[in-house]
RODO-2510 file (C-alpha; in nm, 4 decimals, decimal comma):
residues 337
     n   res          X          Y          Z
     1     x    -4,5625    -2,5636     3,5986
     2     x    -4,5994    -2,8720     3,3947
     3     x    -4,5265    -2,6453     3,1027
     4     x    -4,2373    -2,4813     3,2121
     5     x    -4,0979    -2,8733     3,2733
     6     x    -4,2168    -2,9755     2,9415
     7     x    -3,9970    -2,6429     2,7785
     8     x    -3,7223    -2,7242     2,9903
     9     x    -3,7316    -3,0985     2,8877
    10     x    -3,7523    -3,0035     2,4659
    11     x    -3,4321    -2,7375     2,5467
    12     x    -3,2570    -3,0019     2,6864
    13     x    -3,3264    -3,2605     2,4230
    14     x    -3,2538    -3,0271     2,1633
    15     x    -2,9005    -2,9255     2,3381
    16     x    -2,8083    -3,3438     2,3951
    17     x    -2,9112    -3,3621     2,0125
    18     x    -2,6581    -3,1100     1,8841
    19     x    -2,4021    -3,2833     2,1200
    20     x    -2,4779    -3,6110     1,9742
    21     x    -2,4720    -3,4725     1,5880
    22     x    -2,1165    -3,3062     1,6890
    23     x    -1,9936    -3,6171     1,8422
    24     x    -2,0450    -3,8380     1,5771
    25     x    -1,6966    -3,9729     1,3637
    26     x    -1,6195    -3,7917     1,0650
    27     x    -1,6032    -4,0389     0,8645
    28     x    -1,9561    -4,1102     0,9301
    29     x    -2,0467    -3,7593     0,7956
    30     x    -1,8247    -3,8102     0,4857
    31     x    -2,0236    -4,1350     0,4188
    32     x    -2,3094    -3,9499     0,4301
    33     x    -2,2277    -3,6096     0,2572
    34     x    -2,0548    -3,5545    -0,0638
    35     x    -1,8757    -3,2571    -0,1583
    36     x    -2,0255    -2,9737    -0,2394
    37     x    -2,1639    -2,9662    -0,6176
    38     x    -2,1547    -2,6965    -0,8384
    39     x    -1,8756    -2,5361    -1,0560
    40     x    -1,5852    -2,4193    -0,8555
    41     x    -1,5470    -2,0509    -0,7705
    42     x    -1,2568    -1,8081    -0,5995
    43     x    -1,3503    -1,7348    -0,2862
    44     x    -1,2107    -1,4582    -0,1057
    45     x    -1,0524    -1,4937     0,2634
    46     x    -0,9601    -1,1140     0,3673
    47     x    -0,7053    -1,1094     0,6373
    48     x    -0,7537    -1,0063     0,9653
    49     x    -1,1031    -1,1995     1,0038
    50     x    -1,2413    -1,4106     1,2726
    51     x    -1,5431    -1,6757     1,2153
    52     x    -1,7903    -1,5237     1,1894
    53     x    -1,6914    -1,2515     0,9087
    54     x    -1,5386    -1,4510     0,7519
    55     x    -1,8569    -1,6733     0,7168
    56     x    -2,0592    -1,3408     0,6369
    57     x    -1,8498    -1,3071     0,3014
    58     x    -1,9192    -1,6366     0,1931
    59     x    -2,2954    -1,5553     0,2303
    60     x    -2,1906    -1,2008     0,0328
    61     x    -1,9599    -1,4259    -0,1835
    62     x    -2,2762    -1,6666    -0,2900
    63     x    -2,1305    -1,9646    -0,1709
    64     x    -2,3114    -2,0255     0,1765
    65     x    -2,7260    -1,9411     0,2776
    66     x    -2,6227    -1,9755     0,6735
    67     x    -2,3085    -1,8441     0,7991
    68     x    -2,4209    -1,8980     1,1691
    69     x    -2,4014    -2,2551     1,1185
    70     x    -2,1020    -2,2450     0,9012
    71     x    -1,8834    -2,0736     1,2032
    72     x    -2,0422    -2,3057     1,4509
    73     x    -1,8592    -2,5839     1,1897
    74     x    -1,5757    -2,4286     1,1487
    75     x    -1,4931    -2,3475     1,5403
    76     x    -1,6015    -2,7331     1,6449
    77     x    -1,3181    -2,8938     1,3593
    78     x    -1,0605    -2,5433     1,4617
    79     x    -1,0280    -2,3977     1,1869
    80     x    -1,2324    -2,0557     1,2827
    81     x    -0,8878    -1,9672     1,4089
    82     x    -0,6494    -2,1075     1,1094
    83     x    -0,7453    -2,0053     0,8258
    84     x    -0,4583    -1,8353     0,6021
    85     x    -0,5824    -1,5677     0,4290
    86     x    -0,5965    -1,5871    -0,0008
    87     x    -0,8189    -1,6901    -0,2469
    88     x    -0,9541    -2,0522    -0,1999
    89     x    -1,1496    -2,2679    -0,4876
    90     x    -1,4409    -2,4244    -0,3976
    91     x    -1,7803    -2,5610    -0,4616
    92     x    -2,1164    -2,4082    -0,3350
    93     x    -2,2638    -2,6482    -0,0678
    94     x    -2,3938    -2,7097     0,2976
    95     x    -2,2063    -2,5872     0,5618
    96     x    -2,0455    -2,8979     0,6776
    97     x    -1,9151    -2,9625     0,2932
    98     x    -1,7678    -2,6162     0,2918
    99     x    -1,5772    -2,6835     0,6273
   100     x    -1,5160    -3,0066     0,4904
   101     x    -1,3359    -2,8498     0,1715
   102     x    -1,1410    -2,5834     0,3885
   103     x    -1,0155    -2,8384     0,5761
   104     x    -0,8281    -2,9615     0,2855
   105     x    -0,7821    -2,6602     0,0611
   106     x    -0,4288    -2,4759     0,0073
   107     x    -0,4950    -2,0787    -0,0737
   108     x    -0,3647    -1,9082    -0,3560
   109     x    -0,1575    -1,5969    -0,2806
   110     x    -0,0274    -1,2454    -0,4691
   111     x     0,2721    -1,1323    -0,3729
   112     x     0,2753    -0,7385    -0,4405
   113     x     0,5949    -0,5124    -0,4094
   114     x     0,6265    -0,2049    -0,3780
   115     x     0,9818    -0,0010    -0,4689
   116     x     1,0469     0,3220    -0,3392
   117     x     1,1439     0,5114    -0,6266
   118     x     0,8447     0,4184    -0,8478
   119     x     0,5997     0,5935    -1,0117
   120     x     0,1960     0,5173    -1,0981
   121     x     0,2473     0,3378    -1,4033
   122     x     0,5324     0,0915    -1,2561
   123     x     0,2147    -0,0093    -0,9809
   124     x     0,0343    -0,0855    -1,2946
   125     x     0,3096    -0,3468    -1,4715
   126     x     0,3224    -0,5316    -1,1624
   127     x     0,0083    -0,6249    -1,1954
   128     x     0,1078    -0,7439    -1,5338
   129     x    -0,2069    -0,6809    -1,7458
   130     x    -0,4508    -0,8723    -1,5406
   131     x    -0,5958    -0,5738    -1,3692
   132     x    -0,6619    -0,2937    -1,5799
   133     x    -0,5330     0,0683    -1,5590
   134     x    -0,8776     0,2120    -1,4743
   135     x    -0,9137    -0,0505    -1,1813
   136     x    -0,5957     0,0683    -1,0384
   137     x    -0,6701     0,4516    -1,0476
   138     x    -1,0072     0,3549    -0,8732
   139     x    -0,8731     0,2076    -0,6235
   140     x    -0,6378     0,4693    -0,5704
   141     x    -0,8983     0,7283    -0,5943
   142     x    -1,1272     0,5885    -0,3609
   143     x    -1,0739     0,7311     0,0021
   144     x    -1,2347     0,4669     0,1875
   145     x    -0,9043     0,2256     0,1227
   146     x    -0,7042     0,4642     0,3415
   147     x    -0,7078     0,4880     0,7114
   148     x    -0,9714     0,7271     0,8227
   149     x    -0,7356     0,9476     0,9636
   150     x    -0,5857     0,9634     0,6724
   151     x    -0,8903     1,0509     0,4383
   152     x    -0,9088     1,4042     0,4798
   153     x    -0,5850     1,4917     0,3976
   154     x    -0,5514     1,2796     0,0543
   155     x    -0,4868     1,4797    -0,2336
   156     x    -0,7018     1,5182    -0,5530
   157     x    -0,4504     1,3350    -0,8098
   158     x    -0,3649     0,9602    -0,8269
   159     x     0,0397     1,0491    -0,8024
   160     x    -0,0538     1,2524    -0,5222
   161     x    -0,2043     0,9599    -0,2800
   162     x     0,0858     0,6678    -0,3972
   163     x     0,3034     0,9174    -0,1849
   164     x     0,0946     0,7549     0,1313
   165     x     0,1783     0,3993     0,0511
   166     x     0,4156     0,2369     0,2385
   167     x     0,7526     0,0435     0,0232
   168     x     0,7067    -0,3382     0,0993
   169     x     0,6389    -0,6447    -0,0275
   170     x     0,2772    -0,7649     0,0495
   171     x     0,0442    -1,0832     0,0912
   172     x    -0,2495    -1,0363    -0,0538
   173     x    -0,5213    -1,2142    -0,0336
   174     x    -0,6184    -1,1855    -0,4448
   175     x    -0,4800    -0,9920    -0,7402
   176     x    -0,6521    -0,7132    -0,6440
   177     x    -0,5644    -0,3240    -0,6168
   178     x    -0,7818    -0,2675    -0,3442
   179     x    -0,5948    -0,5357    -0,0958
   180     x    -0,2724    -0,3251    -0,1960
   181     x    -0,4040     0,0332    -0,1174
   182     x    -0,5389    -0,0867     0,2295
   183     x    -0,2332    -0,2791     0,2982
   184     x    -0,0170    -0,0099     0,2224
   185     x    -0,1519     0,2782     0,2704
   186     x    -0,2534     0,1247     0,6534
   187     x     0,1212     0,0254     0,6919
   188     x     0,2142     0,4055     0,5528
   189     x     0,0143     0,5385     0,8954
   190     x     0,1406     0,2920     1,1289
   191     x     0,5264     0,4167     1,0022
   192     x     0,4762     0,7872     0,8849
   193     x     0,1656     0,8799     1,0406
   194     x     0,2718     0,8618     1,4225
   195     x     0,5727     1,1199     1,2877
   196     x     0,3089     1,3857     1,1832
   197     x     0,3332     1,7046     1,3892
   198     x     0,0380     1,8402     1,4524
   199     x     0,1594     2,1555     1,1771
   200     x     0,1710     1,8830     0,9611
   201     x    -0,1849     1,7564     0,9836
   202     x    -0,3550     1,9611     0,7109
   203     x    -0,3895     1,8397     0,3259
   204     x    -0,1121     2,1238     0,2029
   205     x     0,1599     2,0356     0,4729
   206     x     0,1442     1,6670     0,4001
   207     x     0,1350     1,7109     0,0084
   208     x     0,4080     1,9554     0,0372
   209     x     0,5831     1,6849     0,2703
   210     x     0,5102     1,3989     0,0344
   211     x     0,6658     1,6050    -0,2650
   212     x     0,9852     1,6730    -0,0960
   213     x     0,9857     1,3784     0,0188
   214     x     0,9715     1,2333    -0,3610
   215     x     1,2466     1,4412    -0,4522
   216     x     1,5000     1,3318    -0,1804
   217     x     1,4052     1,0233    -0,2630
   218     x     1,5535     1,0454    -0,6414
   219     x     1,8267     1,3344    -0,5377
   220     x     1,9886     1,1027    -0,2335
   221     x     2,1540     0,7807    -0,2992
   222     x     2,2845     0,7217     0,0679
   223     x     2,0400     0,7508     0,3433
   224     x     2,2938     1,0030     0,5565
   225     x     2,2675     1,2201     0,3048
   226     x     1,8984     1,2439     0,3101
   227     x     1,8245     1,4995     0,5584
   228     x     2,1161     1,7307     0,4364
   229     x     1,9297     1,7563     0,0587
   230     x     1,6400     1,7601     0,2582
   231     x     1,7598     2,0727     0,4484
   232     x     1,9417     2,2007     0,1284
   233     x     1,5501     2,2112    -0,0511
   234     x     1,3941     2,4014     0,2431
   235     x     1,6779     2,6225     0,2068
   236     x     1,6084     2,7106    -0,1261
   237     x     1,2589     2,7034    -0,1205
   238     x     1,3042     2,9602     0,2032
   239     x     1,5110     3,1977    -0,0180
   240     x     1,2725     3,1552    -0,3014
   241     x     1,5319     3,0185    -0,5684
   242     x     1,4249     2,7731    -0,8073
   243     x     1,5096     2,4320    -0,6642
   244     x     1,6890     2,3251    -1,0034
   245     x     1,6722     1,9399    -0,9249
   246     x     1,7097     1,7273    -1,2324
   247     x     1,5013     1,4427    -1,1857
   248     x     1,2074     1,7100    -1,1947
   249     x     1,3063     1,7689    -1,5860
   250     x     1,3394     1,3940    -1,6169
   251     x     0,9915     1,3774    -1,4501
   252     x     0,8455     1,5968    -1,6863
   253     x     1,0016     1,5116    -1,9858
   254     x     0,8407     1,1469    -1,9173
   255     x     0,4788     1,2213    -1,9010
   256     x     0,5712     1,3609    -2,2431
   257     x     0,6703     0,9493    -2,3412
   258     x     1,0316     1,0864    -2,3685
   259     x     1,2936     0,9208    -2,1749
   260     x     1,5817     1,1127    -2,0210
   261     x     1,9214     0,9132    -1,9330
   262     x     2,1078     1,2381    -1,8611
   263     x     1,9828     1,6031    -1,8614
   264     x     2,1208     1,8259    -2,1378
   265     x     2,0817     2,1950    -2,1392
   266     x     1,8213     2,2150    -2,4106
   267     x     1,5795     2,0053    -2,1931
   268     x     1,5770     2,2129    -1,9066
   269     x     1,3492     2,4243    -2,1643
   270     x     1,0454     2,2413    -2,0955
   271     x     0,7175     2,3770    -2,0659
   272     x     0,6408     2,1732    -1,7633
   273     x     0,4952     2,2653    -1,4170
   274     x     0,7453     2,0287    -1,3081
   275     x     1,0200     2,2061    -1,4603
   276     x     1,2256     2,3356    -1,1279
   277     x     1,4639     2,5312    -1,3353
   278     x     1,2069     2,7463    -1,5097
   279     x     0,9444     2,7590    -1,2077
   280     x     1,0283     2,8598    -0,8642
   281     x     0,8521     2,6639    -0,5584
   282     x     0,7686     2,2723    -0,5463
   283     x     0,6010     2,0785    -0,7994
   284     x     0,2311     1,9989    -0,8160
   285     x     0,2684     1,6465    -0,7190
   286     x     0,5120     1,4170    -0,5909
   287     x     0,7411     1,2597    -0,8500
   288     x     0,7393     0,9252    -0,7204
   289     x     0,6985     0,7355    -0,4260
   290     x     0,9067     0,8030    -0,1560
   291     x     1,1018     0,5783     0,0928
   292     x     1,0981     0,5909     0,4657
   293     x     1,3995     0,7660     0,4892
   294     x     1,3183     0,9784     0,2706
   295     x     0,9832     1,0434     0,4429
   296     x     1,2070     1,0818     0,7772
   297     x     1,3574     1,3627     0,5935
   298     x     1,1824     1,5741     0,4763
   299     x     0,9771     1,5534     0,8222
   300     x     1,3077     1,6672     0,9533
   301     x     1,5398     1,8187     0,7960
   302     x     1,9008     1,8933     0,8878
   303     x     1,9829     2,2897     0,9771
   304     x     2,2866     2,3749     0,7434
   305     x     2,3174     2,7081     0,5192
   306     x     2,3638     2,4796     0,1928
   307     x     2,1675     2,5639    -0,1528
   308     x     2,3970     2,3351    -0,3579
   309     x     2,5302     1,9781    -0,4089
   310     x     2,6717     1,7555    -0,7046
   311     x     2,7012     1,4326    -0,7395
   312     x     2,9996     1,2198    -0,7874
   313     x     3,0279     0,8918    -0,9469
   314     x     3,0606     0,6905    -0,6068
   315     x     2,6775     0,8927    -0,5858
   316     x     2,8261     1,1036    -0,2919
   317     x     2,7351     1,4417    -0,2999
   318     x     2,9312     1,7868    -0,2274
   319     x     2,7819     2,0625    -0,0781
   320     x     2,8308     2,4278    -0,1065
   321     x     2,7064     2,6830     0,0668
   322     x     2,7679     2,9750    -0,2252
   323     x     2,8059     2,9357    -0,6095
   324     x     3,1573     2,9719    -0,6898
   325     x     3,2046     2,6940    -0,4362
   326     x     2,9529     2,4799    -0,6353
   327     x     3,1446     2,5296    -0,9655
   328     x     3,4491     2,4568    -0,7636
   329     x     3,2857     2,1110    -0,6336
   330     x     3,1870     2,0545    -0,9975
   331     x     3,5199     2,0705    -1,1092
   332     x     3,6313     1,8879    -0,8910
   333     x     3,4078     1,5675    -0,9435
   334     x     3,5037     1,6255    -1,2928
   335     x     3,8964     1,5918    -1,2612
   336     x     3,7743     1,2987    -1,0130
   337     x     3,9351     1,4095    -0,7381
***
């Protein structure tokens, strides 16, 4: 008995203490502590993280040996709830200098966007150079920054998986390509994933999706437009005529370093698998990444009986049903009528 009262006695001691320490002024505990000592280091704040991760990664981080009583810091001054996400500098210390710094300290942000329209190597000049080419394509290339949904059904090739990112501008927390491909690629399922038919959920449907996708995306200038090219590709693709799409040549002619501002006859002789006037069928892998609407159309298309359209200068298109009335529509942007 007497030692149960004695147990009871040191808990409750113990539990006064910590209410006492917690209760004491701050400016009592600056007085006391410095700041923390050390050279100053980026730390990492990932968003989306209550205390107690976020306390974890400064242990993984190096900065903190406790992260237990860092969070119990951090909730009794509120900021287990406030802090921003971003990269932070700081100085390795005790818990209560760390809180003490965050309570004080502005992060640094990146602000990442992402274009429809764009291609691998624009991702990699808006990083600018400060995060190599390599990093990128392993970031890309590394399933585990997708949605796990999502992970089964990534293609094999870099400009393959772009197709799943989302076009937005991003906060991330550091310069960092794997913030991006989580961000985006997460935001890609939330939009475009809770579209997916269940025909669509195999790795061939949504690469064949994501590459007609890419080419409505350079073919349509107006989003009403979208699902009839859309419907005009399926068309084609149905009937097993080449699809004939320009920005295909342009495509390939790039990966050569070669440039294309208009297509002339002698480059639709390419020796390119993404040469749609010499091969029938889609091309291997999307030709860049593709927009919500354009995403929206190619997961539905519009039912019409066109294989043809040209564009006029306004960036309208015409579409024919049969040949002659192509070459008719042709001349007829050309007289600019």
């Amino acid at each position: 008995m007497l030692r149960r009262i004695l147990e009871i006695l040191s808990f409750s001691i113990a539990v006064i203490y910590f209410i006492f320490l917690l209760s004491i002024p701050a400016q009592f505990w600056d007085n006391c502590f410095p700041p923390g000592s050390g050279p100053e280091v980026k730390i990492v704040i990932e968003p989306d993280k209550n205390a107690i991760e976020i306390a974890k990664s400064f242990r993984i981080q190096g900065i903190i040996d406790d992260p237990y009583e860092l969070t119990r810091w951090m909730v009794h001054f509120g900021i287990d709830r406030k802090l921003m996400p971003g990269t932070y500098t700081l100085r390795k210390g005790t818990p209560w200098e760390l809180v003490k710094q965050l309570l004080v300290s502005e992060p640094s942000y990146f602000r990442f966007t992402i274009i429809p329209g764009k291609e691998l190597s624009d991702l990699e000049r808006i990083f600018d150079g400060s995060v190599s080419a390599s990093e990128i394509h392993t970031a890309i290339m590394n399933s585990y920054n997708y949605p796990e949904e999502l992970q089964p059904l990534l293609p094999e090739t870099p400009d393959g998986r772009i197709t799943f990112l989302f076009p937005e501008t991003y906060i991330l927390p550091a310069e960092d390509p794997e913030y991006i491909i989580r961000q985006a690629s997460s935001m890609w399922w939330e939009k475009v994933g809770t579209l997916l038919k269940p025909s669509d959920s195999s790795s061939d449907n949504l690469l064949k999706l994501g590459i007609i996708a890419s080419l409505v995306e350079k073919e349509a200038r107006i989003d009403k437009e979208r699902p009839v090219i859309s419907g005009v590709i399926y068309n084609r693709l149905d009937r097993g005529m080449p699809l004939q799409i320009d920005a295909t040549v342009i495509y390939a002619w790039k990966q050569t370093g070669k440039v294309l501002k208009r297509v002339l006859f002698r480059d639709l002789e390419i020796d390119s698998p993404f040469n749609t006037y010499k091969n029938k069928g889609l091309p291997p892998d999307p030709i860049c990444l593709p927009s919500f609407s354009s995403w929206k159309a190619s997961l539905n298309p519009e039912k019409n009986n066109y294989l043809y359209y040209v564009a006029g200068k306004d960036g309208q298109h015409i579409f024919s049903t049969t040949y002659n009335q192509h070459l008719k529509a042709i001349r007829q942007i050309k007289r600019g009528k």
